[in-house]
C-alpha positions as CSV (number, residue, x, y, z in Angstrom):
1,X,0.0,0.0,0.0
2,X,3.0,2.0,0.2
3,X,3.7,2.3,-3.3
4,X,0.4,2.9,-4.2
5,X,-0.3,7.2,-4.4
6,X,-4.0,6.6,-3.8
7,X,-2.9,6.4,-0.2
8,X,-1.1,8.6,2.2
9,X,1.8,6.6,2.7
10,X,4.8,6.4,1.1
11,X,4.9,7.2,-2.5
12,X,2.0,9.9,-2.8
13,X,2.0,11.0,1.0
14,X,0.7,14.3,1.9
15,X,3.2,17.1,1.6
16,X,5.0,19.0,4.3
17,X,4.6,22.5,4.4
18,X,8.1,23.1,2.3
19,X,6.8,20.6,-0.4
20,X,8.5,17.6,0.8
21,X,7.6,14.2,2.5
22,X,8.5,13.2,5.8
23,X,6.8,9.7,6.4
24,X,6.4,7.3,9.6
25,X,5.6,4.0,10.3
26,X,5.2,1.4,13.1
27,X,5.1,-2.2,13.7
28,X,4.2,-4.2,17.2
29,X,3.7,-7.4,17.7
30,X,1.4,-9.2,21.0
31,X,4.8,-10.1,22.9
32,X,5.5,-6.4,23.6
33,X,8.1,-5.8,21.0
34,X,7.5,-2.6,18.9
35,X,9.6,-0.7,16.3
36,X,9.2,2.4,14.3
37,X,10.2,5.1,12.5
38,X,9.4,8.8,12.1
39,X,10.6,11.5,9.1
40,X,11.5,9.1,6.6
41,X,12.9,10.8,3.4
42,X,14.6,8.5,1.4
43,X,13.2,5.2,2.9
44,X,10.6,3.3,0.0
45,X,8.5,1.6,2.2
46,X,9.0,2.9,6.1
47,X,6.9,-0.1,7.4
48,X,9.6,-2.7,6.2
49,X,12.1,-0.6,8.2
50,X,9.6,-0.4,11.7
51,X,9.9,-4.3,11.4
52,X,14.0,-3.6,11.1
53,X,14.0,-1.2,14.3
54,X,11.9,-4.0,16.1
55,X,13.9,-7.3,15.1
56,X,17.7,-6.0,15.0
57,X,18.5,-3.0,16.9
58,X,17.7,-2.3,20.5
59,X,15.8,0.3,19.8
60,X,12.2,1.5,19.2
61,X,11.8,4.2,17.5
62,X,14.4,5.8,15.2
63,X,13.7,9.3,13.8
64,X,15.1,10.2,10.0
65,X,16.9,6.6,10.0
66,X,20.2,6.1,8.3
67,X,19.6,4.9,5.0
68,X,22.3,2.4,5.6
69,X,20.3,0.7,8.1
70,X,17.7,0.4,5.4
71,X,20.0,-1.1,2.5
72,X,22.0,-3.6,4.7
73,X,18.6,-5.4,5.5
74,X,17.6,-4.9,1.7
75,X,15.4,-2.2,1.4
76,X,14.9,0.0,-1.5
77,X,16.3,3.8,-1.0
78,X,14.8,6.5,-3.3
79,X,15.2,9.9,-3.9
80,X,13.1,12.1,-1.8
81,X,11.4,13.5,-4.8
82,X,9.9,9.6,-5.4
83,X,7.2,10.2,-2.8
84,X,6.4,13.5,-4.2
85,X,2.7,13.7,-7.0
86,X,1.7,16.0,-9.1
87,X,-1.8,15.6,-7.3
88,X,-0.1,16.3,-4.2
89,X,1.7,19.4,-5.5
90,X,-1.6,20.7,-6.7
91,X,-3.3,19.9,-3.5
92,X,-0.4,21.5,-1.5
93,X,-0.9,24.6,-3.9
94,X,-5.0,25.2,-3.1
95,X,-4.7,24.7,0.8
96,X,-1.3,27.2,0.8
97,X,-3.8,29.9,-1.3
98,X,-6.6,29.2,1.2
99,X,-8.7,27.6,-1.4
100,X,-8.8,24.0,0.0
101,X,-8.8,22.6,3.8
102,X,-6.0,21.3,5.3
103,X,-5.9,17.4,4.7
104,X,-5.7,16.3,8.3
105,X,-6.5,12.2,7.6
106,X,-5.0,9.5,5.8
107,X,-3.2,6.6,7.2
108,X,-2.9,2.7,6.3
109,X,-2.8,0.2,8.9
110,X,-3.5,-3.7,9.4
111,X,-4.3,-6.0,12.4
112,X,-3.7,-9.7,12.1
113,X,-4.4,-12.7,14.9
114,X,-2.0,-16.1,13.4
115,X,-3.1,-19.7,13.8
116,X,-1.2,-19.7,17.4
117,X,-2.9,-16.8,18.7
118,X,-0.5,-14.0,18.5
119,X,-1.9,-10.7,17.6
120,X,-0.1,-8.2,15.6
121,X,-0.8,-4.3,14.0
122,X,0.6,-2.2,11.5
123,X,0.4,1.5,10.9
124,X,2.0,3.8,8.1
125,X,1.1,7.2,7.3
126,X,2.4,10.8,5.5
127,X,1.0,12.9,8.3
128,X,-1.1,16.0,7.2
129,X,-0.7,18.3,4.3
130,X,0.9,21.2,5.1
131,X,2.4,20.5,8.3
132,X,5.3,21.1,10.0
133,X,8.4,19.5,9.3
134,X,9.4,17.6,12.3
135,X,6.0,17.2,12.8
136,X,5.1,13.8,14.2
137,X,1.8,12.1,14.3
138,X,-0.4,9.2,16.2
139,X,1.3,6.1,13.7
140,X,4.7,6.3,14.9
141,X,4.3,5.9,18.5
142,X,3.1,3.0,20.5
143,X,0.0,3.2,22.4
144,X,-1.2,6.4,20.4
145,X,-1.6,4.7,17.1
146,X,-0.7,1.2,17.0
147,X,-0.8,-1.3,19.5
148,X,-1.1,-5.2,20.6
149,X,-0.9,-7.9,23.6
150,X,-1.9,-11.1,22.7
151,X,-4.7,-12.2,24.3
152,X,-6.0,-9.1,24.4
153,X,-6.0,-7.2,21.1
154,X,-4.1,-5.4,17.9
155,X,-5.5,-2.3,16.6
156,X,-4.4,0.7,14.0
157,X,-5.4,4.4,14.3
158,X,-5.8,7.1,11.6
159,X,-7.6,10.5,11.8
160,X,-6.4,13.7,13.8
161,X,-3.4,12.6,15.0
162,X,-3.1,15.2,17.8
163,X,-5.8,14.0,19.4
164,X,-4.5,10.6,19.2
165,X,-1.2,11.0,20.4
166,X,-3.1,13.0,23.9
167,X,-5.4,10.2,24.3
168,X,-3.1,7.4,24.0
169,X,-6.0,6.1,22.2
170,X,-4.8,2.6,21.1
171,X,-3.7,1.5,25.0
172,X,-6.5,3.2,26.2
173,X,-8.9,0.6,24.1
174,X,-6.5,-2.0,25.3
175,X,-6.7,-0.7,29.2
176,X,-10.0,-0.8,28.9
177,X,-10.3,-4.3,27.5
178,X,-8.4,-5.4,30.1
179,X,-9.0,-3.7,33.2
180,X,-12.7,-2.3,32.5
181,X,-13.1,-6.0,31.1
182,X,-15.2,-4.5,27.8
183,X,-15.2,-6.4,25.0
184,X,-13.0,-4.2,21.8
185,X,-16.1,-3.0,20.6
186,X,-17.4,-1.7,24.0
187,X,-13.6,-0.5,24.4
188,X,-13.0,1.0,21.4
189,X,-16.7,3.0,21.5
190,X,-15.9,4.0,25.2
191,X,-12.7,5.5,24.4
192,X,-13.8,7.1,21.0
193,X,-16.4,8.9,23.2
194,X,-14.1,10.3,25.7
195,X,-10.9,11.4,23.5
196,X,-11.7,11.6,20.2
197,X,-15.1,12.9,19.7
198,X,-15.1,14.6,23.1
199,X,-12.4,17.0,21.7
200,X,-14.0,17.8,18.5
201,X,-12.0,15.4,16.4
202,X,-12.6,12.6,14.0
203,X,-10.6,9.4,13.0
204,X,-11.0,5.3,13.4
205,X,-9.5,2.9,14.2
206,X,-9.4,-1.2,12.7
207,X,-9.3,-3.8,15.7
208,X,-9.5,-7.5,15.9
209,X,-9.1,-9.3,19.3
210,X,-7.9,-12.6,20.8
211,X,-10.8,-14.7,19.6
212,X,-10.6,-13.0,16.6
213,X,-13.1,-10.7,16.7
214,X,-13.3,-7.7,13.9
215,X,-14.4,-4.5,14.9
216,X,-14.0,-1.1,12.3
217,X,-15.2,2.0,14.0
218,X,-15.1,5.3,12.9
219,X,-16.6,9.2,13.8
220,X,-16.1,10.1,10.5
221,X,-18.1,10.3,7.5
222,X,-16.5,6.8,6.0
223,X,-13.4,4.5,6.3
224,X,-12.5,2.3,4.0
225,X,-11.5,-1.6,5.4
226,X,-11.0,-5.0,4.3
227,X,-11.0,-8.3,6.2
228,X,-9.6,-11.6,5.2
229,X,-10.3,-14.4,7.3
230,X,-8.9,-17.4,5.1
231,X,-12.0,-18.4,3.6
232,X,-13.9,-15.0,2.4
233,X,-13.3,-11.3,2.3
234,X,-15.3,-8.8,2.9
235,X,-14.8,-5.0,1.8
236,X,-16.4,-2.5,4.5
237,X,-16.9,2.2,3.8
């Protein structure tokens, strides 16, 4: 999904506010372990390198990562003007002359439960047109965007990620799920209620938990979702 410019992630992600792309991405898995990355500029697919961060470096999260880092685990390095659409560039150009809103949403993500149980999410974004560079959203960090514990769930984030990132929206489903003992839909509703809509912001989130259980929820006007279960899938707006 990366590669694709329909989305906001990688190649055709939202523009900074200089005209440039600075994108993030973030991978944990139910055991605890976590990696991402934040201001990617030369990294093709920022999601391969989250997994990277997570499975050979003691870190977590690395910000503008060393390209070497990408090639020496044999991921593709572009130039910074890869990311970078004409539709983008136009879109950039209205909402700098006041003639279009700000794009404030866009993200990809995936949850996924394996035959042994173990829960896993996903989340990669652009960030919003025109913001800051530096700037760093909800999909980068764990427990604001992305998050899972097996046995209990694995859920993705996208809308205002602001709002996200004060909530701690993804742990705070979890927390709930596990101390409030709600089931995810219960959680994720409760939790929507309080930080999200509560502050006058919009966003959803994609969640699946331990029995594997698949809930989409969203406070804006649609989100777009697929579910593949082994036998069927299903396409939700």
């Amino acid at each position: 999904m990366e590669d694709n410019p329909l989305f906001n992630a990688g190649k055709g992600a939202a523009l900074t506010m200089s005209g440039g792309v600075e994108c993030d991405a973030s991978v944990m898995t139910g055991d605890g372990a976590a990696g991402a990355v934040t201001a990617c500029t030369r990294i093709k697919n920022p999601i391969r390198l989250a997994r990277v961060v997570k499975e050979h470096t003691p870190h977590v999260l690395l910000i503008n990562p060393d390209v070497d880092l990408a090639t020496s685990h044999g991921i593709d390095v572009v130039d910074p003007e890869y990311f970078v659409t004409p539709a983008r560039q136009e879109q950039l150009r209205r909402i700098l002359a006041e003639e279009e809103a700000p794009l404030r949403h866009g993200t990809v993500g995936a949850v996924a439960l394996d035959s042994h149980g173990h829960l896993a999410a996903a989340t990669s974004t652009g960030g919003i047109s025109k913001q800051f560079n530096g700037r760093v959203g909800d999909s980068p960090i764990i427990g604001a965007g992305t998050f899972a514990r097996d046995g209990a769930c694995a859920l993705s984030c996208t809308g205002d990620g602001e709002a996200f990132l004060e909530g701690c929206v993804a742990h705070d489903i979890y927390a709930r799920m596990a101390f409030g003992r709600l089931n995810l839909a219960e959680a994720i509703h409760a939790t929507f209620d309080e930080e999200i809509t509560r502050r006058g912001s919009t966003g959803g989130v994609i969640g699946i938990d331990a029995e594997g259980q698949v809930v989409l929820a969203h406070n804006s006007e649609m989100m777009f979702a697929a579910c593949k279960n082994g036998v069927r899938i299903e396409v939700w707006t």
